[in-house]
GUTINU-604330 format. One record per residue: x negated, y negated, z negated of N, C-alpha, C in turn. Coordinates in steps of 0.1 Angstrom, whole numbers, plus 5000, padded with zeros to 4 digits. Layout:
# GUTINU-604330
XYZXYZXYZ;...
# end
This chain:
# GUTINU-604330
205978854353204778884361204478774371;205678704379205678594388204578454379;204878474368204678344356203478354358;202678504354201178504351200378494367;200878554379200378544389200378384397;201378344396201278164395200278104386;200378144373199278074370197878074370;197478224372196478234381196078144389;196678154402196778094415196777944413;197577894399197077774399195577714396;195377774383193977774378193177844391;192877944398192077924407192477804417;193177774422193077644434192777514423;192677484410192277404402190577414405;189877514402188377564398187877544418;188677574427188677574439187877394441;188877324438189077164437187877134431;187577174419186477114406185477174416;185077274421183977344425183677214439;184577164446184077114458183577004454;184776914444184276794440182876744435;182176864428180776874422180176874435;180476984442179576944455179676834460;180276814463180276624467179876554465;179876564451179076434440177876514441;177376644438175776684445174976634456;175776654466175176584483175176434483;176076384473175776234479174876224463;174676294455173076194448171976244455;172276374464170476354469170676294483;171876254488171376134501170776034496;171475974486171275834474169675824470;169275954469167776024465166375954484;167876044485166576014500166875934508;167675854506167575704508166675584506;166575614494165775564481163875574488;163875724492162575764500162575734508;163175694518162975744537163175564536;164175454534164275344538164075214528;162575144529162075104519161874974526;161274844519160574744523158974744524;158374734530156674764527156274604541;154974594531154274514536153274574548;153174504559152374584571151874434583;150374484574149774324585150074184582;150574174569150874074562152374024561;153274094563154674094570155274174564;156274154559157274264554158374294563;158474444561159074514573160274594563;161574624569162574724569161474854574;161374954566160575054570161675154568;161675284581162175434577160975554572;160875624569160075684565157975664571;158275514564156775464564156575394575;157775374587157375334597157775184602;157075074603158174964598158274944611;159774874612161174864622161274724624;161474624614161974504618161474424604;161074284614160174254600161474134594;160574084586161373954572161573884581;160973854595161373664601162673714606;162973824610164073834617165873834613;165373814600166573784589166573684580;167973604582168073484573167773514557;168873624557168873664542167673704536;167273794525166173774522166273924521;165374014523165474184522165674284511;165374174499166274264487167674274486;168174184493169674154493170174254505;169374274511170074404527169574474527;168774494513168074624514169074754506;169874754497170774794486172374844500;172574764506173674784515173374884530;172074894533171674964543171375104539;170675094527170975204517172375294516;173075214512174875284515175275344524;174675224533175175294553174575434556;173575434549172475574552173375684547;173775664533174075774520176275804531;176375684533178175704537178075764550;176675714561176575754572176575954573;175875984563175676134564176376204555;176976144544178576194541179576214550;179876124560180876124563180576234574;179076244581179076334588179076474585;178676484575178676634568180276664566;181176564560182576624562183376644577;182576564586182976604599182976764604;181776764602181476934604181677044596;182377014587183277104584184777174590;
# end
């Protein structure tokens, strides 16, 4: 009886594990999603700008590099920025 109630308890804290990890991997493809939406490059007044949701922030002169190149990594900071906050508050 010990045998079958253990393994229970295993297989549920297994499905426990699988169930969270899906969530995890759910929340971070729609930050990844709205990332993708909210922090873009757009042209404004003849100037390309780091934009957040349409609104441009800092334009091309202000960076050596070139903004496809920091555009992909700011992206991340967004998606790891509110990961890591969401597991905070838990």
């Amino acid at each position: 009886m010990k045998k079958i109630i253990s393994t229970i308890q295993e297989w549920w804290q297994r499905m426990g594990a699988e169930h969270h990890r899906k969530q995890v991997m759910k929340r971070e493809k729609e930050l990844r999603r709205e990332a993708l939406r909210r922090i873009q490059v757009r042209e404004y007044e003849g100037t390309l700008y780091f934009c957040y949701n349409d609104i441009p922030l800092i334009s091309e002169d202000m960076f050596s590099d070139r903004m496809e190149v920091l555009l992909e990594p700011i992206r991340d900071r967004f998606t790891d920025y509110h990961l890591t906050k969401d597991s905070l508050e838990r």
